[in-house]
TORSE-708622 format. One line per 2 residues: number of its first residue (from 1); for each residue x, y, z of C-alpha. Coordinates in steps of 0.05 Angstrom, whole numbers, plus 32768, in hexadecimal, padded with zeros to 4 digits. Layout:
BEGIN
NUM	X Y Z | ...
END
This chain:
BEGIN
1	84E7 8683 8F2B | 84F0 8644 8F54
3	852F 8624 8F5B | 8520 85EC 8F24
5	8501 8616 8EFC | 8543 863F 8EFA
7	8569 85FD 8EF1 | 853F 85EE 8EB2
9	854A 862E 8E93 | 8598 862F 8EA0
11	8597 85EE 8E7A | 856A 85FF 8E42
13	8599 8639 8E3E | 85DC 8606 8E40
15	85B7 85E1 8E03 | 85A8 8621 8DDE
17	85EB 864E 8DDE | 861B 861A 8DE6
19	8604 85D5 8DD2 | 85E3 85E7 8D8A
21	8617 8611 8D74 | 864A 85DB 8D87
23	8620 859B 8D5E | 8629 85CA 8D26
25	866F 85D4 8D1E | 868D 8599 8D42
27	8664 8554 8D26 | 8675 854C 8CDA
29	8635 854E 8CAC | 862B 8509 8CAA
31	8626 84FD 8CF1 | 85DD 84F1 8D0C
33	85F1 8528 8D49 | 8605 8561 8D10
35	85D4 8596 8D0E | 85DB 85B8 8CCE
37	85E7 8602 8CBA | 85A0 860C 8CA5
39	857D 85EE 8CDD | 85B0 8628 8D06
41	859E 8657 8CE0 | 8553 8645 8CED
43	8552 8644 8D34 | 857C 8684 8D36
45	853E 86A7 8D14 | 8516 8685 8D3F
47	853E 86A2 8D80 | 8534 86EC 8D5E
49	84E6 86E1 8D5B | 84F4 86CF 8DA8
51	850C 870F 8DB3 | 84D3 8731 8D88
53	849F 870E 8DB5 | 84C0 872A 8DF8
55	84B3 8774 8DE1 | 846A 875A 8DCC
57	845E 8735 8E23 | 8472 876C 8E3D
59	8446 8793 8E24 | 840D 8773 8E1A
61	8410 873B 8E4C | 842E 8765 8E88
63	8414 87B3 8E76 | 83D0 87A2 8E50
65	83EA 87BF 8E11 | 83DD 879B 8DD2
67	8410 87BE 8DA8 | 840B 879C 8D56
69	843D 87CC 8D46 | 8477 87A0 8D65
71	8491 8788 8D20 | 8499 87C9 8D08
73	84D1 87DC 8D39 | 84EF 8796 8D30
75	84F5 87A3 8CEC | 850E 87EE 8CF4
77	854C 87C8 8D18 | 8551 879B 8CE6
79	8556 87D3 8CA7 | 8582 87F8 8CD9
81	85B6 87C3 8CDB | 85A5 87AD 8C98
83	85BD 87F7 8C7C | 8600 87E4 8C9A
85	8601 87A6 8C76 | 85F2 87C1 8C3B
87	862D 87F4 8C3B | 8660 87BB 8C4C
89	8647 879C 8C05 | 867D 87D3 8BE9
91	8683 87BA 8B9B | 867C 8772 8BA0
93	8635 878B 8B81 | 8612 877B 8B4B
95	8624 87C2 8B2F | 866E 87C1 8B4D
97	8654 8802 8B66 | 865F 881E 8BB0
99	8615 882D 8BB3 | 85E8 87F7 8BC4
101	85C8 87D5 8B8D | 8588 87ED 8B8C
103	85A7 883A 8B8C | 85CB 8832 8B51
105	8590 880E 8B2D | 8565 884D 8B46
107	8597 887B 8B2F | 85B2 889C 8B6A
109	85EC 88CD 8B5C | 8608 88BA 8BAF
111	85FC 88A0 8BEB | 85C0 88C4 8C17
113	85DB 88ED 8C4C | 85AE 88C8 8C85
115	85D6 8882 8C63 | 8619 88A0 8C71
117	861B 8895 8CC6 | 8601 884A 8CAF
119	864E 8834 8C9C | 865E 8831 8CDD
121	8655 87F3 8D0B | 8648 8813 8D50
123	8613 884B 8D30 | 85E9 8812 8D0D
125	85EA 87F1 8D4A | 85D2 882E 8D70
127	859C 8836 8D3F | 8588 87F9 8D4B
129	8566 8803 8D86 | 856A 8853 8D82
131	8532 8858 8D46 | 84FC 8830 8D5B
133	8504 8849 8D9F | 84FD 8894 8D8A
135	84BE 8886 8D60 | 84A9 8854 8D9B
137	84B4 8895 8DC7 | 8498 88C8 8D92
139	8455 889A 8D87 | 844A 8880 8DC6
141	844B 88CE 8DE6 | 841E 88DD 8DBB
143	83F2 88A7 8DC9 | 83F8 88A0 8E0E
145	83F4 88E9 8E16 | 83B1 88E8 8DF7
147	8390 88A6 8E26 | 8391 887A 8DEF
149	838A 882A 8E06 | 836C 87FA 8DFA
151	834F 87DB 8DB3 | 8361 8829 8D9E
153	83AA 881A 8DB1 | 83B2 87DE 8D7E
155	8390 8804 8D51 | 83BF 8838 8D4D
157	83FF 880E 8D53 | 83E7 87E7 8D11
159	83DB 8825 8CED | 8418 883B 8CF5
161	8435 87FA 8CE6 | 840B 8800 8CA8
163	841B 883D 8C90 | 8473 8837 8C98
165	8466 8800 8C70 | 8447 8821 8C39
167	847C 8852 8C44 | 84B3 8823 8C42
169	8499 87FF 8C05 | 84A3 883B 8BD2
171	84E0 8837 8BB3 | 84F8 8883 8BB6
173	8500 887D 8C02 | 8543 8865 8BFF
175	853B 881A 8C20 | 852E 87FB 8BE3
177	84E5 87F6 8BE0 | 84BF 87B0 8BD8
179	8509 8786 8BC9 | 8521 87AB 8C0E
181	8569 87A1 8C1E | 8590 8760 8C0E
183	85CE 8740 8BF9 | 85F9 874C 8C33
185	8635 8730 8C2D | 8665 873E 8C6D
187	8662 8752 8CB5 | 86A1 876C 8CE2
189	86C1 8751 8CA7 | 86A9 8710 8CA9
191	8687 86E5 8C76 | 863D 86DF 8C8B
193	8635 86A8 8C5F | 8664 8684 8C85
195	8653 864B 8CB5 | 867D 866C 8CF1
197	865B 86B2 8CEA | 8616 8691 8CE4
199	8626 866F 8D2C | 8640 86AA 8D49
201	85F3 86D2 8D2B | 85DB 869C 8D4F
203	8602 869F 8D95 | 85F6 86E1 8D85
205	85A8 86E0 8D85 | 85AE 86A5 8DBE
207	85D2 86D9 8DF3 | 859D 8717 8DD8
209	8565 86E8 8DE4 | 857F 86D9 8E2A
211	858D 8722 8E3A | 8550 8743 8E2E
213	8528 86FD 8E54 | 855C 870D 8E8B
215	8553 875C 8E8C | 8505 874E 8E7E
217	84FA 8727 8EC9 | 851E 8759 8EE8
219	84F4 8784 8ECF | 84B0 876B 8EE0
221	84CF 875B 8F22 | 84DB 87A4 8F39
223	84AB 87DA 8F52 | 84A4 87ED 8F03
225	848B 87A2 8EF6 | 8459 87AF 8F2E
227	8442 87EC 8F14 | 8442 87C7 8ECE
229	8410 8793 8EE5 | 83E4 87C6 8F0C
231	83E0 87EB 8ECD | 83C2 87B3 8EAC
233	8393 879A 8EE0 | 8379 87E4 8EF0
235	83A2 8819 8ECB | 8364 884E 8EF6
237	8378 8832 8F3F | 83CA 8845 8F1F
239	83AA 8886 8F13 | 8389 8898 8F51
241	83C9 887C 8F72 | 83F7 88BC 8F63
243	8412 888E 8F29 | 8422 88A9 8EDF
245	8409 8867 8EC2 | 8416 888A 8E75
247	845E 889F 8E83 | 8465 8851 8EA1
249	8441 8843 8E65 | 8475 8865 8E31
251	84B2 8848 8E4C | 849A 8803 8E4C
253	8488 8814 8E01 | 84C7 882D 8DF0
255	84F0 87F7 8E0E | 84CF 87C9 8DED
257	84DB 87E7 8DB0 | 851F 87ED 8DB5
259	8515 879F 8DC8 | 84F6 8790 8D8A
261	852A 87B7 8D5E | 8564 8783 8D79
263	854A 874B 8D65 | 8539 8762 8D1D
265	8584 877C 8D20 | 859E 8737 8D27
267	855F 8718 8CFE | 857F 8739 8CC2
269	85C0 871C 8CBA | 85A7 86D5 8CC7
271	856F 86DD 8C93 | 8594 8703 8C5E
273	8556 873E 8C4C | 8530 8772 8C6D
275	84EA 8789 8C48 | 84AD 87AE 8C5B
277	848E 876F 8C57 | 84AB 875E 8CA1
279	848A 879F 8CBE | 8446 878C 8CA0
281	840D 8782 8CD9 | 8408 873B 8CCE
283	844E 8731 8CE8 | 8434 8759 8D2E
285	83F8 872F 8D2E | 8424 86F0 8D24
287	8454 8707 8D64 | 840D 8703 8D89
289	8404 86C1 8D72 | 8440 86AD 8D93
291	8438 86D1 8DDA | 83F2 86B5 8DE1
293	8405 866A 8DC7 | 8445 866F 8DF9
295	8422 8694 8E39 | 840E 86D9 8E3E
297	843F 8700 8E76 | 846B 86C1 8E84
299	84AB 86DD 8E5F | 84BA 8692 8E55
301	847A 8681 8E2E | 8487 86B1 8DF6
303	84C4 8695 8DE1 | 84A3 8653 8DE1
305	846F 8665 8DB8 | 849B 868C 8D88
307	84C5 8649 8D7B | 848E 861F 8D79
309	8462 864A 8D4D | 849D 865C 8D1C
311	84B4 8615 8D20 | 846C 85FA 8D0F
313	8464 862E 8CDB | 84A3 861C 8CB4
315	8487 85CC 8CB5 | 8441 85EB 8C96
317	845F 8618 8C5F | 8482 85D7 8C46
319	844E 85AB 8C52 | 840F 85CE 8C41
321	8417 8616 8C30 | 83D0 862E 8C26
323	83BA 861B 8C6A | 83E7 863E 8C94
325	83C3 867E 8C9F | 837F 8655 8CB2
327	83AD 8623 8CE7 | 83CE 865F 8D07
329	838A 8677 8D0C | 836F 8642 8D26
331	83AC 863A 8D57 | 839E 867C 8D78
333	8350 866F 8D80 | 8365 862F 8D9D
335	839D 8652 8DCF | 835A 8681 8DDB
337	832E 8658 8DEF | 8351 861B 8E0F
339	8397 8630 8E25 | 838B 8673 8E3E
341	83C8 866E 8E62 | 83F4 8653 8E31
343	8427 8619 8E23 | 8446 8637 8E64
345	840C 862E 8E8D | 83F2 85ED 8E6F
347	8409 85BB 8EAA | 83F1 85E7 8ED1
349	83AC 85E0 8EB7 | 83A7 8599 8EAF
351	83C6 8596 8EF1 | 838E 85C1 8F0A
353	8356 8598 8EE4 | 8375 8551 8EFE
355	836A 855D 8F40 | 832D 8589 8F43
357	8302 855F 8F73 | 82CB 8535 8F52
359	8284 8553 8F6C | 8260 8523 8F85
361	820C 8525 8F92 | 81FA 852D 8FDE
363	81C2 850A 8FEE | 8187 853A 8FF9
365	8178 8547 9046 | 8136 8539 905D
367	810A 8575 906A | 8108 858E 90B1
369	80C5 8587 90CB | 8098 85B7 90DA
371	808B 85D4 911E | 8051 85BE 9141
373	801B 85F2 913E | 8012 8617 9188
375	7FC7 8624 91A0 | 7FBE 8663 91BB
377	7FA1 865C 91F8 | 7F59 8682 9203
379	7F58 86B8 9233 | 7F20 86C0 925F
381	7EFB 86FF 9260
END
């Protein structure tokens, strides 16, 4: 990154972590420079998505792999933490009951043994990234194992997006089928309905998104990032290098599950449920949305287009809600077709077409005559 492109993301930063947070607590409500609890609240989703698209770009827009099974982990993190939530509810209830809710409507005698370890801060927050990254590990040996890529790849990641939904939406596997898990009601012993823990979620997600952008450059800038981007312009010349493209393969896969399982972690708390409905393989399809509206393998660009997207869809649902589907659609055709590089790379390209020289017509040269024809001379016989 260049000096003032540095510059401009130190600042952005500045804005993000420190500024926002402050206009929310320090400007009374009636002051034009107050920015309200919801609107936090808002962009610290928004920041989460961020982190969600990450784990999608480097995958897809720096290894070639076009994973749609990214929501799935970021919703694994998300019912990890949200188990520990759930226990801190104690029997403040609806059934004054130390069960959650839905357990004592179900009729469970006690708590499930695999529940138990879930009471405890530091284990939820292990499992956070520990359980998608074990199936992440699990699915993509498997798969990478077997030469899978490719259109086969995607395939395989949604199916199994698919079918923990399904699994997650029965009611007898103990995360509270279709409702899911909701209600929470204190964190670290804090009030998450409180304006002061909502800002800290949000410097929270802030300082996560910056991490894993941070940790992600480095990254791509190493002799793994190389490999990375060989992989995806010729994963056979990796091959016939002495390279083990599917073990590079698997640990890209894995961090970026783990990736994806932090920001549903602190999604959670800010949003106040956790349902299959957030592992469904729309919600991957939407994180592609993003990476290919902000830039494909610019790190930068998928945050942008997770903001912008999110922020746009939020405007539409209000404004008119049966056309969203068709203008996100449209959106990504448009991203397709016109922006192949992305809001990232979009002054760039009119840059480019500004001062692409004008062709102008030569005029045609005049044909070079012919040569004069030579007369043999006769020989005498």
């Amino acid at each position: 990154m260049t000096k003032r492109e540095t510059s401009l993301g130190a600042l952005v930063a500045f804005v993000v972590i420190v500024v926002a947070p402050l206009l929310n607590a320090l400007p009374p409500e009636e002051s034009f420079f107050h920015l309200s609890n919801f609107s936090l609240n808002l962009y610290g989703k928004f920041l989460t998505f961020g982190v969600l698209a990450i784990s999608v770009d480097l995958l897809w827009g720096y290894t070639g792999l076009l994973s749609l099974g990214q929501s799935l982990f970021f919703a694994l993190g998300g019912y990890a933490f949200g188990m520990h939530l759930m226990l801190l509810i104690g029997k403040l209830g609806q059934y004054h009951s130390d069960l959650p809710d839905f357990m004592v409507f179900l009729g469970y005698p006690k708590l499930p043994p695999h529940w138990v370890p879930f009471k405890h801060f530091w284990f939820a927050l292990g499992a956070v990234a520990l359980v998608p990254g074990l199936l992440a590990l699990v699915f993509g040996f498997l798969a990478f194992r077997s030469r899978i890529k490719g259109v086969y790849f995607s395939i395989l990641t949604q199916a199994l997006t698919y079918g923990a939904c399904l699994l997650f939406y029965r009611n007898d596997f103990t995360f509270g089928g279709n409702n899911g898990l909701t209600d929470y009601k204190f964190l670290l012993g804090h009030d998450l309905r409180s304006a002061a823990t909502q800002r800290a979620l949000y410097i929270s997600s802030a300082l996560l998104l910056l991490g894993v952008y941070l940790f992600s450059r480095w990254l791509t800038t190493t002799k793994f990032g190389k490999v990375q981007r060989a992989i995806r312009d010729s994963e056979n010349r990796v091959l016939f290098s002495g390279y083990a493209a599917a073990n590079f393969k698997l640990f890209v896969f894995v961090v970026c599950a783990m990736i994806a399982g932090l920001g549903g972690a602190l999604y959670v708390p800010q949003v106040g449920i956790i349902n299959p409905s957030e592992m469904e393989p729309v919600k991957s399809l939407e994180a592609v949305v993003w990476v290919a509206v902000g830039g494909r393998g610019t790190l930068v660009g998928p945050i942008i287009g997770a903001v912008i997207v999110n922020a746009f869809k939020n405007y539409a649902n209000r404004a008119f809600p049966d056309y969203w589907l068709m203008l996100e659609g449209l959106l990504f055709i448009f991203s397709v077709l016109f922006m192949p590089k992305g809001i990232v790379g979009l002054p760039a390209q009119i840059r480019a077409a500004l001062s692409r020289p004008k062709r102008e017509e030569e005029p045609a040269k005049p044909a070079a005559p012919a040569p004069a024809p030579v007369e043999a001379e006769a020989e005498s016989v």
